[in-house]
C-alpha positions in Angstrom: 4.7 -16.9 -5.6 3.5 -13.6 -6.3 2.9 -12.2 -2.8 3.1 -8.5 -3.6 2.1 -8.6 -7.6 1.3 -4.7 -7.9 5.1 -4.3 -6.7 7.1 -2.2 -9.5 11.0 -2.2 -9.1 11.3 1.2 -9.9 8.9 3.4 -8.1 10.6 4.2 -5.1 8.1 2.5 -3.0 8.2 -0.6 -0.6 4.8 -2.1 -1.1 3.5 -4.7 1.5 0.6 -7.5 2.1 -0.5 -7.8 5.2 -3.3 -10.7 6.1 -6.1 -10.3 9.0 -7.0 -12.9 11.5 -7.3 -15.6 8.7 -6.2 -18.9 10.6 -4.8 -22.2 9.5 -7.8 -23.5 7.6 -8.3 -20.5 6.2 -4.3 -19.9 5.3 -4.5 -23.5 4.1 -7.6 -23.2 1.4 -6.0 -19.6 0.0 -2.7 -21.1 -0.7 -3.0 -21.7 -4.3 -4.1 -17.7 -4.7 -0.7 -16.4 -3.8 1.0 -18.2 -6.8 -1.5 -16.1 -8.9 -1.6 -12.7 -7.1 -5.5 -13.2 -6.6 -4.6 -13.2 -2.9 -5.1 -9.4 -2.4 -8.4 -9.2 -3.5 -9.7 -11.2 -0.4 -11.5 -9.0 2.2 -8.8 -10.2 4.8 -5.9 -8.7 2.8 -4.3 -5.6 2.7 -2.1 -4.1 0.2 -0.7 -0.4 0.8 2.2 1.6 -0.9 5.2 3.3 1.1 8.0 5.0 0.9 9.1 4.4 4.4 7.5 2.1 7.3 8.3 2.4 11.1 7.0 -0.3 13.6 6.2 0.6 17.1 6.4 -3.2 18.8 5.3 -4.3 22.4 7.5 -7.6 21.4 9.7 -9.2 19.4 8.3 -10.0 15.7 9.3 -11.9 12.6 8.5 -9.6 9.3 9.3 -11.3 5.7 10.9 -8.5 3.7 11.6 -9.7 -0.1 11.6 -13.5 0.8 13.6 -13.2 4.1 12.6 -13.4 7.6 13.9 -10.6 10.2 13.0 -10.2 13.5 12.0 -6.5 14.3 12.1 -6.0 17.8 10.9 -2.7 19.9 11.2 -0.4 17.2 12.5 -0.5 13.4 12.7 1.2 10.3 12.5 0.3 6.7 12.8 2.4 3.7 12.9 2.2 0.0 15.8 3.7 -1.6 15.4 5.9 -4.7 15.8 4.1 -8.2 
């Protein structure tokens, strides 16, 4: 799966994918685009470039960071360290 296929190793930078409201059939019927990277060109998905990201939560929430789930509650902080 190529979830984040812009993603270079040595940039310093902690790129992510985020969908909008897409649902299950919708989920289910883009599936096969995430093996190919054509994923982020759909209108619901966004792709930005960081070099640190902080999250403000109202509630718990489980974030998939390199292929591992982690549950961020209240606030959290992630950041790319330099290559």
């Amino acid at each position: 799966m190529m979830i984040a296929p812009k993603a270079e190793v040595d940039d310093g930078l902690i790129e992510y994918v985020r969908w909008g409201p897409i649902g299950r059939l919708g989920l289910i019927r883009n599936l096969p685009t995430l093996y190919d990277g054509t994923h982020i060109e759909h209108p619901l998905a966004e792709r930005r470039q960081a070099k640190r990201i902080d999250f403000q939560l109202d509630d718990p929430v489980d974030v998939m960071v390199d292929g591992e789930v982690l549950t961020c509650a209240a606030a959290a902080s992630t950041s790319c360290l330099p290559p």
